[in-house]
C-alpha positions in Angstrom: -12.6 -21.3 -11.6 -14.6 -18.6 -10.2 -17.4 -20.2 -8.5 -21.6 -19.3 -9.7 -22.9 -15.5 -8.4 -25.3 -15.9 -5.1 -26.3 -13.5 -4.0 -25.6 -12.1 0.0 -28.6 -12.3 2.2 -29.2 -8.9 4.0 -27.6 -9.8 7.1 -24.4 -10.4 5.1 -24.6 -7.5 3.1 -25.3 -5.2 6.8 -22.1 -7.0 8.0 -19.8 -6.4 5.2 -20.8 -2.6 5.3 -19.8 -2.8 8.9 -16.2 -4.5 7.8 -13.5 -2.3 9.2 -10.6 -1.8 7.4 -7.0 -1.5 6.8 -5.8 -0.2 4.1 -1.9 0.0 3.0 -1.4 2.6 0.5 -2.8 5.7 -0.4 -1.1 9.5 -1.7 -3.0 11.4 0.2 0.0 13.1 1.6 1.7 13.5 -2.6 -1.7 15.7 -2.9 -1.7 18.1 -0.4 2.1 18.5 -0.2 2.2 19.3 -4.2 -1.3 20.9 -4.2 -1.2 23.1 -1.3 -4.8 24.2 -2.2 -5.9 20.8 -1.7 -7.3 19.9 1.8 -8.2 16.7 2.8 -11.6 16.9 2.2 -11.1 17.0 -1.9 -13.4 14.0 -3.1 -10.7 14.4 -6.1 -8.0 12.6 -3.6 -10.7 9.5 -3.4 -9.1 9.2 -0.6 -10.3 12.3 1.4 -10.8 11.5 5.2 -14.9 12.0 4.6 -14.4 9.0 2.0 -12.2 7.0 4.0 -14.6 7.5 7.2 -17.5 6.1 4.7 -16.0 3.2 3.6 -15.1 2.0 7.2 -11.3 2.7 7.0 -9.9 2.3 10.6 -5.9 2.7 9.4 -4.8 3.6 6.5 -0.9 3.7 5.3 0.2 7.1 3.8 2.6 6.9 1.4 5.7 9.5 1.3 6.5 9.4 -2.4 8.3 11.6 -5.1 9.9 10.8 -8.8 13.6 10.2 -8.5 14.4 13.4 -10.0 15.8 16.8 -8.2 14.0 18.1 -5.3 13.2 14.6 -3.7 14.9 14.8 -0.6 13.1 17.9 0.3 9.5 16.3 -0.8 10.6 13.8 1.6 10.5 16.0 4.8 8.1 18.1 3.3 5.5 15.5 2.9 6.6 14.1 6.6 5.9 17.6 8.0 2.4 17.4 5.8 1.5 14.6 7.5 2.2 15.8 11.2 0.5 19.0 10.0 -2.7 16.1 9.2 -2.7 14.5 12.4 -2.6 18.3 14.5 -5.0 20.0 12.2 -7.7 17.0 11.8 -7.7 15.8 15.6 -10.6 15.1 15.8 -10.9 12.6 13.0 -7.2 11.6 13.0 -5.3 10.9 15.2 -1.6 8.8 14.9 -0.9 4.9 14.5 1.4 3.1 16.9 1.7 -0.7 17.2 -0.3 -2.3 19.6 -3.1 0.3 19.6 -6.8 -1.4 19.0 -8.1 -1.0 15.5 -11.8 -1.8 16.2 -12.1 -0.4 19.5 -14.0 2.9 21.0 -12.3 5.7 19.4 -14.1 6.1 16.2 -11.1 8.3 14.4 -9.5 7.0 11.5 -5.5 6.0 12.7 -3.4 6.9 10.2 0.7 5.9 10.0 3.3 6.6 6.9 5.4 4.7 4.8 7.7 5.2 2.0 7.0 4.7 -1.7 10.3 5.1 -3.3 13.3 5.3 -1.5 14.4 9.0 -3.9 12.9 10.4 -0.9 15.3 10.3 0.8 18.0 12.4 -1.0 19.6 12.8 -4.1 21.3 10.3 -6.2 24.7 12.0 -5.7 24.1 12.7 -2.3 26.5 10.6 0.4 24.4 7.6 1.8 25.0 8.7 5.7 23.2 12.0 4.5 20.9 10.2 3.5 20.1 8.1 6.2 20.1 10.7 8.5 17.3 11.9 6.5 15.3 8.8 7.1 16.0 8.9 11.0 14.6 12.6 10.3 12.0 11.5 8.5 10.9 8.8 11.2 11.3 11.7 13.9 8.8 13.7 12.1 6.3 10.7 10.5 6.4 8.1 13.8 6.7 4.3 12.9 7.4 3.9 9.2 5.5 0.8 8.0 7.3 0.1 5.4 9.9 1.4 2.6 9.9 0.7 -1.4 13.4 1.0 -2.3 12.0 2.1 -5.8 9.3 3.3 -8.2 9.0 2.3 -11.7 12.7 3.5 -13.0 16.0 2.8 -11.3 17.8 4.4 -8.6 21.2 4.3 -6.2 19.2 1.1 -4.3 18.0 -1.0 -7.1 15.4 -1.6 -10.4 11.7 -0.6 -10.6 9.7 -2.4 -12.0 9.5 -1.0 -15.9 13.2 -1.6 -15.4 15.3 -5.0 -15.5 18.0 -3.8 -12.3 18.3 -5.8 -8.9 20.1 -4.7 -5.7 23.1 -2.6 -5.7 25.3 -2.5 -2.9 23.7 0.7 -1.1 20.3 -0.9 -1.7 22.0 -3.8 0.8 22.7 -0.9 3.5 19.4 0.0 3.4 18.1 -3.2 3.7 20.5 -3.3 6.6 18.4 -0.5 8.5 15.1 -1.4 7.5 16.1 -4.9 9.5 17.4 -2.9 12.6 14.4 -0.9 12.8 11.6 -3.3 12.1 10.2 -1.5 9.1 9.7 -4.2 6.4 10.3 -3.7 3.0 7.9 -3.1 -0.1 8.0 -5.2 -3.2 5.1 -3.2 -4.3 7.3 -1.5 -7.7 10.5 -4.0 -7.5 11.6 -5.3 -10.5 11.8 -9.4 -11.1 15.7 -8.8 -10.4 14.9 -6.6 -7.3 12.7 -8.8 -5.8 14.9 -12.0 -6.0 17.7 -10.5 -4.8 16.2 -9.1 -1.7 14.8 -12.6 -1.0 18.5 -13.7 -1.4 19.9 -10.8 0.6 17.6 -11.4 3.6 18.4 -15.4 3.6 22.3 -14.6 3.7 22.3 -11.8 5.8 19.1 -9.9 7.5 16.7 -12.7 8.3 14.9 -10.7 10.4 13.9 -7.9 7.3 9.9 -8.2 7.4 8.5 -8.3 4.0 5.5 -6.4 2.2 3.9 -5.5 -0.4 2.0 -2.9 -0.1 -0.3 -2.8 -3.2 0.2 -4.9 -6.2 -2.1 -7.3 -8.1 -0.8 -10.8 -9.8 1.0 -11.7 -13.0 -0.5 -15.2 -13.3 -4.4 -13.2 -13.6 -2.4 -10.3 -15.6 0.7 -10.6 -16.6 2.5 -7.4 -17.1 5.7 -6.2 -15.2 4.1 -4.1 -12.2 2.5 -7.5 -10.8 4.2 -9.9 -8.6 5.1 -13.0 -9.9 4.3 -16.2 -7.9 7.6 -16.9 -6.7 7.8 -13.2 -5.5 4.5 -14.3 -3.5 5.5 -17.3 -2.5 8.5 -15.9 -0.7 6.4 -13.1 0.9 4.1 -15.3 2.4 6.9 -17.7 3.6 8.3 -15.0 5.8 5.1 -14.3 7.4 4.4 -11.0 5.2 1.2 -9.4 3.9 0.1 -9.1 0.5 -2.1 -5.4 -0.4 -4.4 -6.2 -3.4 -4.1 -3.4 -6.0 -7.1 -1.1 -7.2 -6.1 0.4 -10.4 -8.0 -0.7 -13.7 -4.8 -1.2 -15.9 -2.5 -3.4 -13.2 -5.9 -5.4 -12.1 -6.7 -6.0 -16.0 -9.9 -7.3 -17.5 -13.3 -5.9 -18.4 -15.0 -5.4 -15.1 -14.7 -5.7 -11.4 -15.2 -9.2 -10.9 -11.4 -9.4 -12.1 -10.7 -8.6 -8.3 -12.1 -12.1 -7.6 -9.6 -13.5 -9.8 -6.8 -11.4 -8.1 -8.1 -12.9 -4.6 -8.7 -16.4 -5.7 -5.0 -16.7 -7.5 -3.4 -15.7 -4.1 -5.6 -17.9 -1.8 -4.4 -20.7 -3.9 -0.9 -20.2 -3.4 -2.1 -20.2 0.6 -2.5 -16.4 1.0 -5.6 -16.9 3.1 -3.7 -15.0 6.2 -1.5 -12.6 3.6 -4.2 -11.0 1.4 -5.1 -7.6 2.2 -6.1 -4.5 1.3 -3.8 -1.6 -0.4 -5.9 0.7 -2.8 -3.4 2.8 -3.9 -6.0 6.1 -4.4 -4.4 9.4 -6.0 -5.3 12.6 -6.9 -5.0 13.1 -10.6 -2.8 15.6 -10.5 0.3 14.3 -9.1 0.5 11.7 -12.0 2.9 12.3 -14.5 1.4 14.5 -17.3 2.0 11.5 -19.8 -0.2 9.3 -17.5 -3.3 11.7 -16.5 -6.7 10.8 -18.1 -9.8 12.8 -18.4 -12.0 9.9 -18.8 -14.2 8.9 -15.5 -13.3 5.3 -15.1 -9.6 5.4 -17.1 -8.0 4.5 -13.7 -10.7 2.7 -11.6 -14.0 0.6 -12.3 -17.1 2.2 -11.8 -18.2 1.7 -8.4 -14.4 1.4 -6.8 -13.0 4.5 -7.9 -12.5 5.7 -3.8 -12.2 4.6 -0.5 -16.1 4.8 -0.2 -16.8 1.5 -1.9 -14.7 -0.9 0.2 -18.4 -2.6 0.9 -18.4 -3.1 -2.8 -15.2 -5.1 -3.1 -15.8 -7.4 -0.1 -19.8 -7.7 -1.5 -17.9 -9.4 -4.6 -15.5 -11.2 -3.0 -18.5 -12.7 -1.3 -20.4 -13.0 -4.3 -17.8 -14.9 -6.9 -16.0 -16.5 -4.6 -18.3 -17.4 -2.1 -15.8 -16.3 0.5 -17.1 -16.9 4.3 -17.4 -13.5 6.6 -14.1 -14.6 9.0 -12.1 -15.0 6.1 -13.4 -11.3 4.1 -12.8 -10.4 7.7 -9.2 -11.5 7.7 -9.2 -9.4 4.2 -10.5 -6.6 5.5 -8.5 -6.0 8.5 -7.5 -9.0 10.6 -3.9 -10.1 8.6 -2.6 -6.7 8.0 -3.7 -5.9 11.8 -1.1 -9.1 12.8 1.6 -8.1 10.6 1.3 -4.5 12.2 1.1 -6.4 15.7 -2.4 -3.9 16.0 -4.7 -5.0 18.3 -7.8 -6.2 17.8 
């Protein structure tokens, strides 16, 4: 049970605007690759560097994403050369991610490191796999340390099920898993299906033990139970290996009639002992790259008022606060501190 609203005192409130942040998943790079009259100061993306620099983002995870349709293994570098084209054009705000670096320290730009959303990226359905694992050693070359990889999106491909889907692992979803183990880039559970998920927990018991998991942005199917949330026992087994957990901004996969549905989001994993796994992983977009069938003109179809971009990450953690009467070291921990140890960032 959520507990009574009290208010923060001032000081509180001063602190949690002060929060820094990590953030796991944006498609900042999905805009300006598809858009190229986008820059990345479009308030549109909400997640433009001006709004990630306001709401006291100090990393935030790009995705590399595409639809697993033709054309994806060329969005794949594309969007890996978009994102060193980022870090040369915007040095002064950006600069790159590598482990070990500070997170709160004196340089004031935001760092900014890639992942992949949906493993399509990396070549076509037909293509031979060492072609396409030579694309993700390009794509690596190009990006720096990948985070993390989804080996899917919503629908099915050569590696496994989405989540609208019913699929698990196929066998060259178990070579990729393979390589995400050699190279210490964990794997996303983000948009696995139920199948997917259990038998990449299976996989990794048998046979890569040291595969890190993730997922990257995702809310809870005990608050709201609909396929694109993680069940418990996906949870469970992401917090027994150590992993971190992204908590998921979009209206329809967060569920409810307001805002103070995060709190039960928060609460459902801190009971299942997420205290050091919660995190934060947005998941802003620019409207355009959704599928036609998906785009809305309506203001707050996608996000609640007051969260709809990376501006507002006081207001999340001032409701945290406020329903759950969380203490500042553990909206701390939230904020920044257990995706900063999964990333082995420094303090």
């Amino acid at each position: 049970m959520l507990a009574k609203h009290s208010d923060c005192t001032g000081t509180q409130q001063s602190a949690l605007k002060r929060l820094p942040i990590i953030d796991l998943h944006c498609d900042l790079l999905s805009c300006l690759y598809n858009h190229p009259e986008c820059t990345p100061f479009l308030p549109e993306a909400r997640c433009a560097l001006p709004q990630l620099q306001a709401g006291g983002v100090r990393l935030q995870i790009c995705a590399i994403f595409h639809l697993t349709e033709p054309g994806s293994g060329r969005a794949g570098i594309g969007q890996a050369e978009t994102f060193q084209r980022l870090l040369s054009e915007q040095s002064a705000t950006v600069h790159a991610w590598r482990p070990g670096q500070a997170i709160n320290g004196d340089d004031r730009r935001i760092q900014l490191a890639c992942a992949i959303e949906n493993a399509s990226v990396l070549g076509e359905e037909s293509e031979p796999l060492d072609i396409v694992l030579a694309r993700l050693d390009r794509i690596r070359m190009l990006a720096g340390p990948l985070v993390y990889l989804s080996l899917t999106w919503r629908d099915a491909n050569r590696f496994g099920g989405g989540d609208a889907t019913s699929s698990g692992l196929t066998a060259e979803g178990r070579v990729l898993l393979d390589y995400l183990a050699q190279y210490g880039i964990a794997v996303d559970f983000a948009h696995t299906s139920e199948s997917l998920a259990h038998d990449i927990c299976n996989y990794r018991a048998a046979h890569a033990p040291t595969l890190r998991l993730l997922a990257s942005h995702t809310c809870f199917r005990a608050v709201h139970d609909i396929p694109r949330n993680l069940s418990d026992e996906t949870l469970r087994a992401i917090i027994a290996a150590d992993g971190v957990i992204g908590m998921h901004w979009i209206r329809d996969h967060v569920g409810g009639n307001s805002a103070a549905q995060f709190a039960r989001h928060a609460a459902q994993l801190l009971q299942l002992g997420g205290e050091r796994h919660l995190a934060c992983g947005a998941d802003f977009f620019y409207e355009g790259d959704l599928p036609p069938a998906m785009r809305s003109t309506e203001p707050h179809a996608h996000f609640y008022p007051g969260f709809e971009n990376a501006t507002h990450y006081p207001n999340l953690f001032a409701l945290l606060r406020r329903e759950l009467r969380l203490s500042e070291a553990v909206c701390e921990q939230i904020a920044w501190r257990n995706a900063a140890r999964f990333l082995g960032a420094a303090a």
